[in-house]
C-alpha positions in Angstrom: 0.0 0.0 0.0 1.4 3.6 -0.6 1.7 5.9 2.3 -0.4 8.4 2.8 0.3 11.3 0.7 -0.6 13.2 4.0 2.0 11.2 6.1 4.4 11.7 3.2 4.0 15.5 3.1 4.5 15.9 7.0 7.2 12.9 7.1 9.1 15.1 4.2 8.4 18.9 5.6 10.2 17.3 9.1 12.9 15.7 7.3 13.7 19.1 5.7 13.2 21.3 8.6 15.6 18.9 11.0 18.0 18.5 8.3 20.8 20.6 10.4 20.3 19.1 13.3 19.6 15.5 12.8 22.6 15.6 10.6 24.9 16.7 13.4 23.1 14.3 15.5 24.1 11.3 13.6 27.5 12.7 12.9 28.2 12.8 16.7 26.9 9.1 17.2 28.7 7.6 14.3 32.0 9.4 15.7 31.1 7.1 18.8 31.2 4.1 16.9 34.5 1.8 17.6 36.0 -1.1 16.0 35.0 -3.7 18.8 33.7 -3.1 22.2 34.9 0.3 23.6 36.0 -1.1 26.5 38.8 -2.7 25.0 40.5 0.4 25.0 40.0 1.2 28.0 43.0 1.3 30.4 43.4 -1.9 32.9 42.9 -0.4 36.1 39.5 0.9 34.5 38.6 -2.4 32.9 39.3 -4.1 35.9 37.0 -1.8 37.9 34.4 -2.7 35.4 33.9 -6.5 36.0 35.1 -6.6 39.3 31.7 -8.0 40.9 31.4 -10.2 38.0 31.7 -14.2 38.2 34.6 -15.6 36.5 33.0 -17.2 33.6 32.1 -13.1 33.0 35.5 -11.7 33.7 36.5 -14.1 31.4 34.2 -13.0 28.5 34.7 -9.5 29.4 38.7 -9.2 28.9 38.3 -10.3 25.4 37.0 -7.9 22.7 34.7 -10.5 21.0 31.7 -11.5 23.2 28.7 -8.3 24.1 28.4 -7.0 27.2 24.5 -5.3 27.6 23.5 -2.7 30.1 20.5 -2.6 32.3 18.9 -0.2 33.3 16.0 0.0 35.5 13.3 2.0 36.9 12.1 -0.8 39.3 10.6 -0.2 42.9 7.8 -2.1 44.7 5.7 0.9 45.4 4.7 1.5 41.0 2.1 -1.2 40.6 3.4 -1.2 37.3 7.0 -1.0 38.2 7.0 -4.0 40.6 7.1 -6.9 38.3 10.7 -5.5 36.9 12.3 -7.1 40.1 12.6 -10.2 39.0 13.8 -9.1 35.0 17.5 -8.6 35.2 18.0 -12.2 36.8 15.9 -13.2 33.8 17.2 -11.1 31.1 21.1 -12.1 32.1 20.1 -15.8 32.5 19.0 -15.5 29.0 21.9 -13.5 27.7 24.2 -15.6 29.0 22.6 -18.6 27.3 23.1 -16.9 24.2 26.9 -16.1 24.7 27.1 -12.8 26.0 26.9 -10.9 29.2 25.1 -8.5 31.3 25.3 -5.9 34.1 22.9 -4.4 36.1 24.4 -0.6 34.7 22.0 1.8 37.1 18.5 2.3 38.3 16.7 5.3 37.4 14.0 7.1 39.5 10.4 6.2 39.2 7.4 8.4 40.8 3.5 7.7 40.6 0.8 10.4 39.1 -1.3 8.6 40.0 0.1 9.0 43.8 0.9 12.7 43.6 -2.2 13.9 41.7 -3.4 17.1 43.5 0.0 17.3 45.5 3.1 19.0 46.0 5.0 16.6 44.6 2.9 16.5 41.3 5.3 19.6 40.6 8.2 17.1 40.2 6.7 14.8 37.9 7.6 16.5 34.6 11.0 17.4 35.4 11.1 14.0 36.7 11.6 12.6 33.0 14.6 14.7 32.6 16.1 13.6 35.4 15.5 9.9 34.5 17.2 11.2 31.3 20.2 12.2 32.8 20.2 8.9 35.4 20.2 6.9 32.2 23.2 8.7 31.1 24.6 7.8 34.0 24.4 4.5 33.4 25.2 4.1 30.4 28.4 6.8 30.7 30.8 3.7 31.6 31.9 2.6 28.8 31.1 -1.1 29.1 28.4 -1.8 27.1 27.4 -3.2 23.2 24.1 -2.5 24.0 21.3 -1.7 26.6 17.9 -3.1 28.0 15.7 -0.7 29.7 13.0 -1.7 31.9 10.3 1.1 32.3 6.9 1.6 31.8 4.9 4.7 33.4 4.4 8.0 32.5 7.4 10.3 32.2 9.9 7.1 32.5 10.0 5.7 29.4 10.5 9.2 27.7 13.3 9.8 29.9 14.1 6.6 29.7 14.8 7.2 25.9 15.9 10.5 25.5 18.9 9.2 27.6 19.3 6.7 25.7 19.7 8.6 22.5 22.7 10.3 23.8 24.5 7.0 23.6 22.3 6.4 20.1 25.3 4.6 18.7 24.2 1.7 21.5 21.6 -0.5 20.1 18.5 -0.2 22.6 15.3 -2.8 23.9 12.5 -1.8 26.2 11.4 -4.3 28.0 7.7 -3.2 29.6 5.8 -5.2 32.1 2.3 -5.7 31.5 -1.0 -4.6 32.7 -2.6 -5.5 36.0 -5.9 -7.7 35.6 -9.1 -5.9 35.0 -10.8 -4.4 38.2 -13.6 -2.2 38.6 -14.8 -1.2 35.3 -14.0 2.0 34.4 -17.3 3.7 33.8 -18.5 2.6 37.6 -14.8 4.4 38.7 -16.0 7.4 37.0 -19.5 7.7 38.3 -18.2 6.7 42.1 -15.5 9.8 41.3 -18.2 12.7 40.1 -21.1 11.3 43.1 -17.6 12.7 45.5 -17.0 15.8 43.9 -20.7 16.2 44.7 -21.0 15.8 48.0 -23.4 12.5 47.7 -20.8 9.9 49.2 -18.1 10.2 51.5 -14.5 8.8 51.3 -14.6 5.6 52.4 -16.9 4.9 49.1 -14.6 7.0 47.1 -11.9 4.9 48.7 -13.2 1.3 48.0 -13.8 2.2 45.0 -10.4 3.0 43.5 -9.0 0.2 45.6 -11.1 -2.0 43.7 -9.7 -0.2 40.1 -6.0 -0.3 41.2 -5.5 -3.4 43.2 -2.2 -5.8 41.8 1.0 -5.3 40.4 0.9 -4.6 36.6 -0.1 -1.4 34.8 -2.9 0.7 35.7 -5.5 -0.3 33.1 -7.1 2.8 31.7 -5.5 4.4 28.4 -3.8 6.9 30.3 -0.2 8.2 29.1 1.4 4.9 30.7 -0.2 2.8 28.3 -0.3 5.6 25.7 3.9 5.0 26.4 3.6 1.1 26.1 1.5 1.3 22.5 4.0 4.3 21.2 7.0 1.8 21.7 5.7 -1.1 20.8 4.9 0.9 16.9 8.0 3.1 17.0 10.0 -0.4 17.0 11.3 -0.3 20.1 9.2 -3.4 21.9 9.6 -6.9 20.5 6.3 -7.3 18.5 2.8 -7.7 20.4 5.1 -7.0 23.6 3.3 -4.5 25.4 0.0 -5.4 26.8 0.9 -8.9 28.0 -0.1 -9.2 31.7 3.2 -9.9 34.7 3.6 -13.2 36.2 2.4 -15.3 32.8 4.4 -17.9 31.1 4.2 -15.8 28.1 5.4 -12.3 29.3 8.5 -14.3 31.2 9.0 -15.4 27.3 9.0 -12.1 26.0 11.9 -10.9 28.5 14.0 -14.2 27.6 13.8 -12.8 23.9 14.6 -9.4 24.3 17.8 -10.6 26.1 18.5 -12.8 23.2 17.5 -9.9 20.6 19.6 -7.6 22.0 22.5 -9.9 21.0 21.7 -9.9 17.7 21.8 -5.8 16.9 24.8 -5.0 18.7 28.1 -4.2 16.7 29.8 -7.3 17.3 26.7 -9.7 15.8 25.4 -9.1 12.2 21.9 -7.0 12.6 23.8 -4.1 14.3 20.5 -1.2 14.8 22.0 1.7 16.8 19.3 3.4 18.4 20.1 6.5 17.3 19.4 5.6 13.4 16.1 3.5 14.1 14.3 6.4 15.7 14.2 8.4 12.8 11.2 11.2 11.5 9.2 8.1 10.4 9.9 6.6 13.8 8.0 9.6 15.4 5.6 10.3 12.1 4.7 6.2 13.3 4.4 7.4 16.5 2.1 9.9 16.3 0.3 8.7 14.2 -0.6 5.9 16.7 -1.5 8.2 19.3 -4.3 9.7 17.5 -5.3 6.7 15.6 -6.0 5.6 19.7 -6.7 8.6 21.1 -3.8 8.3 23.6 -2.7 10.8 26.4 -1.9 14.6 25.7 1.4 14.5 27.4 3.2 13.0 23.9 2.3 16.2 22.9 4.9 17.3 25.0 7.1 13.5 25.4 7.3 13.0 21.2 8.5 16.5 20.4 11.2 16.5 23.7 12.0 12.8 22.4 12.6 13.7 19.2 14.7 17.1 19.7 17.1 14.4 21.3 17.6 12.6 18.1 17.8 15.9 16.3 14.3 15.6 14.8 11.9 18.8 14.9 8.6 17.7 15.3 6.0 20.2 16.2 2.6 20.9 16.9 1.2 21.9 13.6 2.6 18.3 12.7 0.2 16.7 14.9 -2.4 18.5 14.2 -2.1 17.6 10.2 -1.7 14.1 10.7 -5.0 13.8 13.0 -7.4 15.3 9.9 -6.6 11.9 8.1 -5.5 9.1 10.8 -9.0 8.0 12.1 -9.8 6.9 15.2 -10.1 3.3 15.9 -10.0 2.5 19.6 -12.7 3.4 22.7 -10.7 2.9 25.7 -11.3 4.8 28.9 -11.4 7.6 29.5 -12.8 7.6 26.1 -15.1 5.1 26.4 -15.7 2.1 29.1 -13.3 -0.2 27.9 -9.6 -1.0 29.2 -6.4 -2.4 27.6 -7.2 -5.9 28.4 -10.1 -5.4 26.8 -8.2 -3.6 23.6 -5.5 -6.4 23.8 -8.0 -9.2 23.4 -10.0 -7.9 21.1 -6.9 -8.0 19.0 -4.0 -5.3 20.2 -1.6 -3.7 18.8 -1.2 -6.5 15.9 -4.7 -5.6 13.9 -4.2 -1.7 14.4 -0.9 -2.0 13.2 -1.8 -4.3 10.5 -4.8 -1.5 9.6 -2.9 1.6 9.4 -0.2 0.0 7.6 -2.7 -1.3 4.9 -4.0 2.5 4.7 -0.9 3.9 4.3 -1.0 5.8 7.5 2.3 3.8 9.4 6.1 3.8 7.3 6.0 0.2 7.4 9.4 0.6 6.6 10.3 1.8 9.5 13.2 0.2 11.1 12.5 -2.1 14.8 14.1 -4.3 17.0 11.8 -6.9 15.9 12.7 -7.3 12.2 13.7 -5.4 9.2 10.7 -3.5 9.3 7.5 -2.7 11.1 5.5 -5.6 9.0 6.7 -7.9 11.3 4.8 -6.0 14.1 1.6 -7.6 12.9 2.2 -10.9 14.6 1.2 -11.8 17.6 3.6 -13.7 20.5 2.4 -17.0 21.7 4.3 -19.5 24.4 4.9 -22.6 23.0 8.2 -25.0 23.9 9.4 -22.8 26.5 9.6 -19.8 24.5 7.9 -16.6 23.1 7.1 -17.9 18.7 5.7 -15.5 16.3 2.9 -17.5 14.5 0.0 -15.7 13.4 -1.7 -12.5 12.2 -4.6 -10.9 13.2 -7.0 -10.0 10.7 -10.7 -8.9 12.1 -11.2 -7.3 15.6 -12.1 -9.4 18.1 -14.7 -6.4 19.8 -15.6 -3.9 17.1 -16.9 -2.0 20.4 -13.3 -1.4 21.6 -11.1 -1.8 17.7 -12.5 -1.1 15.0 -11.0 -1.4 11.2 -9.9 1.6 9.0 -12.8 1.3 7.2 -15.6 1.7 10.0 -13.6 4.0 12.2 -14.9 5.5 15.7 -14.2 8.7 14.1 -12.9 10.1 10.6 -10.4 12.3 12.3 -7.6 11.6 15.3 -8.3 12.4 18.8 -6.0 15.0 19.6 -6.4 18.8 17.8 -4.4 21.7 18.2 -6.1 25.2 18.5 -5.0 28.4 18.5 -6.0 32.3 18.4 -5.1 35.3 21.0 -4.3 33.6 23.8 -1.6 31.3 22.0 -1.7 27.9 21.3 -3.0 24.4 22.9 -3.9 21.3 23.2 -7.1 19.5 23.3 -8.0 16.1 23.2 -11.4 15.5 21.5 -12.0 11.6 21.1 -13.9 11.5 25.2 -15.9 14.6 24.5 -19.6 15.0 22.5 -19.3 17.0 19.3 -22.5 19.2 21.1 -19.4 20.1 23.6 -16.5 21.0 21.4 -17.6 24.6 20.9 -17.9 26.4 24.2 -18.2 30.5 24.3 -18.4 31.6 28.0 -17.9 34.1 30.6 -14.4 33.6 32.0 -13.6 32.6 35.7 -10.4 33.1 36.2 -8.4 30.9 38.7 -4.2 30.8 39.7 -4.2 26.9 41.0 -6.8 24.4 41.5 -7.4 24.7 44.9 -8.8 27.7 44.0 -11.7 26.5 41.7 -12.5 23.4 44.1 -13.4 25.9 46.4 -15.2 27.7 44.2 -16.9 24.7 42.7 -17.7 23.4 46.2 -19.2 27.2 47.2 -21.6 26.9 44.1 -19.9 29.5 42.6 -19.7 27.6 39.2 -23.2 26.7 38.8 -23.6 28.5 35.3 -22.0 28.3 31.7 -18.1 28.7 32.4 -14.7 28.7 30.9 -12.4 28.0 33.7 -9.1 29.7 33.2 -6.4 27.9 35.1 -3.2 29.7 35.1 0.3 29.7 36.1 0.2 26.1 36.0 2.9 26.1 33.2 6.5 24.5 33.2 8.1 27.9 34.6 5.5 28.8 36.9 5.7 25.4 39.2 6.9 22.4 36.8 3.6 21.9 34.7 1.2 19.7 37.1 -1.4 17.6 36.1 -5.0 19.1 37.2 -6.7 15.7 36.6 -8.5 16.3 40.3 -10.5 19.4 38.1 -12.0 16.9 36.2 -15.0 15.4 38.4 -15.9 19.1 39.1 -16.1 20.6 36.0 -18.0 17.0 34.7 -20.7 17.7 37.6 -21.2 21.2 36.2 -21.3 19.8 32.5 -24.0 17.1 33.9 -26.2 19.9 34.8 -26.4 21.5 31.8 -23.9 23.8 31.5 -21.8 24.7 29.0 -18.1 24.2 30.5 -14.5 24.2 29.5 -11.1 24.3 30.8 -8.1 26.8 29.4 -4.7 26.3 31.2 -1.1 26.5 30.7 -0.9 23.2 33.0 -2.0 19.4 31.9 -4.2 16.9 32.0 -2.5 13.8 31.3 -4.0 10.7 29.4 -6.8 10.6 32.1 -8.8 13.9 30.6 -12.0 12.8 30.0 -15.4 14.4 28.7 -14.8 18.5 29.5 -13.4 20.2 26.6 -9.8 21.2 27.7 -7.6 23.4 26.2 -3.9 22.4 27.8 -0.1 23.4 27.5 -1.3 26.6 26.7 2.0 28.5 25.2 3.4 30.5 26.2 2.5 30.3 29.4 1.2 33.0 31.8 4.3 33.1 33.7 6.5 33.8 30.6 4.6 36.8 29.7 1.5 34.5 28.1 -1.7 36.2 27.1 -3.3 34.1 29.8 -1.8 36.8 32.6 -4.0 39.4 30.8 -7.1 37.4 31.2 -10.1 39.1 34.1 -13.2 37.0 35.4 -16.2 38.1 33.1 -13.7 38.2 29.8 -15.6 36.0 26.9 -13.7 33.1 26.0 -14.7 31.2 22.8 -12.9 27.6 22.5 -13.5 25.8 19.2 -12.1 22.2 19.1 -12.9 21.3 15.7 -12.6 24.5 14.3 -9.4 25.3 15.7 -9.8 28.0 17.9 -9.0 29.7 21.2 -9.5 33.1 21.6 -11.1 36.3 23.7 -13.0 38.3 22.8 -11.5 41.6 24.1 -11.3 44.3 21.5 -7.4 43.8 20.8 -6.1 47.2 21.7 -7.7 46.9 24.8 -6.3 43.6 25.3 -3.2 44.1 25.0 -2.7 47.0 26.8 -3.7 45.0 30.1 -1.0 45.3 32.6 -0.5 40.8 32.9 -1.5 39.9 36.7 1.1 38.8 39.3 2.5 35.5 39.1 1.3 33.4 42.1 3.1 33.1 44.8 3.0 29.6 44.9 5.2 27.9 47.0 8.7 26.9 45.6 10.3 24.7 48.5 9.1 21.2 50.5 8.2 18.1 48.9 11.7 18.4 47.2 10.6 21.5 45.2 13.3 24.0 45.9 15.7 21.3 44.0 14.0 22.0 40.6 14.2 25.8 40.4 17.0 25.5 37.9 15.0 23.5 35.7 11.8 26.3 36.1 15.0 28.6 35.2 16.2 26.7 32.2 12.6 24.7 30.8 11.1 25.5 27.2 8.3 26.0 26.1 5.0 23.1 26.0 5.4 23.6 22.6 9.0 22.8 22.5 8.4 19.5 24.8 8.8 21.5 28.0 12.2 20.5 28.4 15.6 21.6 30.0 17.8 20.2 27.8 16.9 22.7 24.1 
């Protein structure tokens, strides 16, 4: 099938516009390339340092400059749910290298902190820098000089973007993630939903509230709902870095242990030394992220790839942008309904046929580079088979063809939606964000007296004081990257849903995020710039009309522009910038881009 002659014009217009960069880029990683492992030119003392925990069969292997030696890195702890299982993997993953003739070491671990845990909290104002820092941790790791290649064991939110952006500074190393599956099924999502808006409403209390989530996160594994976690999981698995039908296979299965054995064993085979040698740094090129974002709208995945893709990118010298997205999601159609954009759940999207038959669709349509280079074969065709234990091991044996649940997957041709999930909009207060495949056409366009609020505290309380009861376009600012490290306002959702319930016509404009877990509200996020570097969101007063228009692309108020702009901006809130580890980061709310830029520190 011919690609898309959409795909082909955005694929082309970023390979031009990166031309500089990504050049340099794989300059500097091919000047990193060595005849052999590096560490045979390393001094003794240094090399002797380097296996001195090993056993002697590996100090063995490890003097000579003939046998691959594979990092590990790891963002294991036993408080993620979905981070737990990876306690067991590198005594699995160097069992299986070994048996294949090579050797591993554990090279670092990588910090690893829970959304879900910090949602509403001070420590939510970590998270996004958090990726960064993993960034740099896997640097770390991988800055010995050891290694032919390197598996990386992450799953959750900004982890595995850190996790790869780190990576790519070593993209000359080739790379395997090695996810851990999704915890069982629990309460079903649409029953967590309604429990969540009867609390914001006063008609239960917490215990209720309490059992209830307890009954929707309750084992180790991934949380279940489509949020960015999952949104992560599917993006690897069709950017080539997951062995094929890898990502949604549940921990502590005969199957998923299988899949770990192989990556060990796959590794082998693309470093230097073996004869399939796929630096990182070359497989994650602009069709690499064109593939990738196209699967994010084609599944309506989580808004923070808005800002992971680009800052992921940038690292391999790639400019992706907004304006990208935003072309691609007028002609990749929308083939899932998983929560929060409908009822259903991964296991439920997995079952009814995965990541094999949506791959296996867009690539028919044109709409994935099935050329695309992976760690799973010479290209991404070989991502429409699906994993199956059989003798002991993880085989490849068959294709899926038809969706198991057209009520979850659906075909290109009898789509969920003509257009992706995610639009970008824009007018005279800058440009956003807004993810459309949860909310009601009747919803999309919104135009509204402003209230204006500088946290989310701030319109609880209002919210809880009835002081909301009406049509309303909330303006959150100073929720930004510079302001306090781009939150997540997730906790604004059962509120403003309440309000929408009643009648109202309600939306959401903020310079802060949502995450994968936005649901129905229309929500105009990552507003940039942001009203702490000067955004026209400072200049915004209670009363002000603001008109949102997903589908038509628009965000603007309507303030006569003369007017408008010659506002003095309000204050900055004086939020706090110290506790919860806070006062740490304030070189990174010095140094961070823009939302549009990936919100990073490293550009």
């Amino acid at each position: 099938m011919p690609v898309h002659p959409v795909l082909e014009a955005v694929t082309r217009r970023v390979v031009e516009r990166s031309a500089g960069t990504r050049g340099a880029y794989l300059s500097r990683i091919r000047d990193a390339r060595t005849e052999g492992p590096v560490r045979s030119g390393m001094g003794c003392a240094n090399l002797a340092h380097g296996f001195a925990a090993c056993g002697v069969q590996d100090k063995l292997w490890l003097r000579g400059d003939v046998t691959p030696n594979i990092a590990i890195v790891s963002a294991y702890n036993d408080m993620l749910s979905a981070h737990q299982p990876l306690q067991d993997y590198p005594d699995i993953l160097k069992g299986a290298i070994r048996a294949a003739g090579g050797t591993a070491q554990f090279a670092g671990g990588v910090p690893a902190m829970c959304d879900g845990i910090t949602q509403g909290r001070a420590g939510m104002e970590l998270s996004l820098f958090s990726r960064d820092v993993v960034a740099m941790a896997t640097a770390v790791a991988l800055s010995h000089d050891m290694f032919d290649g390197a598996l990386l064991l992450g799953v959750c939110d900004k982890i595995v973007p850190g996790l790869v952006i780190g990576a790519l500074s070593f993209g000359h190393l080739p790379v395997i993630l090695v996810p851990a599956g999704p915890m069982a099924s629990g309460l079903p999502n649409g029953e967590k939903a309604k429990v969540r808006k009867r609390y914001a409403a006063g008609e239960i209390g917490r215990e209720q509230l309490l059992a209830a989530e307890a009954a929707s996160y309750h084992s180790p594994g991934t949380c279940t709902f489509y949020g960015t976690a999952n949104s992560n999981q599917l993006l690897m698995e069709v950017m080539g870095l997951h062995l094929p039908g890898a990502s949604f296979v549940p921990p502590g299965t005969k199957l998923r242990d299988a899949l770990t054995e192989a990556a060990g064993r796959r590794i082998l085979k693309l470093t230097d030394l073996a004869g399939e040698y796929t630096p990182i740094g070359e497989l994650l090129d602009e069709r690499a992220f064109v593939n990738g974002v196209v699967a994010l709208l084609a599944t309506g995945g989580s808004t923070n790839h808005t800002l992971h893709l680009v800052a992921m990118a940038a690292a391999a010298g790639i400019e992706l942008t907004w304006d990208d997205f935003d072309e691609l999601s007028a002609v990749t159609p929308l083939l899932t309904r998983l929560y929060p954009n409908g009822t259903a759940d991964v296991n439920h999207f997995h079952a009814a046929g995965g990541t094999a038959f949506l791959i296996g669709e867009l690539i028919d349509a044109g709409l994935l580079h099935e050329d695309a280079r992976t760690v799973g074969g010479a290209t991404l065709a070989a991502y429409r088979n699906v994993p199956e234990y059989a003798a002991g091991k993880a085989e490849w044996r068959s294709t899926v063809t038809e969706s198991g649940d057209t009520n979850v997957l659906r075909p290109v041709a009898d789509p969920f939606d003509t257009h992706g999930g995610l639009h970008t909009v824009r007018g005279n207060l800058g440009r956003a964000v807004i993810k459309v495949s949860a909310v009601k056409p009747e919803h999309r366009t919104i135009e509204a007296p402003a209230r204006v609020f500088d946290s989310q505290e701030q319109l609880q309380e209002a919210f809880a004081a009835g002081e909301l009861d009406r049509d309303v376009v909330a303006v959150v600012r100073n929720q930004g990257p510079r302001a306090n490290g781009m939150p997540e306002l997730h906790r604004l959702t059962p509120p403003l849903s309440v309000l929408q319930d009643r009648g109202h016509m309600v939306a959401l404009v903020t310079d802060g995020r949502m995450s994968g877990a936005s649901g129905a509200v229309p929500a105009a996020i990552h507003v940039s710039p942001e009203a702490a570097a000067g955004g026209p969101l400072a200049r915004v007063r209670d009363g002000d009309i603001v008109r949102l228009d997903a589908d038509g692309g628009v965000l603007e108020v309507l303030v006569p522009e003369e007017e408008f702009a010659a506002r003095e901006p309000a204050a900055a809130a004086s939020g706090q910038t110290y506790g919860t580890g806070r006062e740490l980061f304030q070189a990174f709310r010095d140094a961070v881009g823009p939302a549009e830029r990936g919100a990073g520190v490293f550009a």
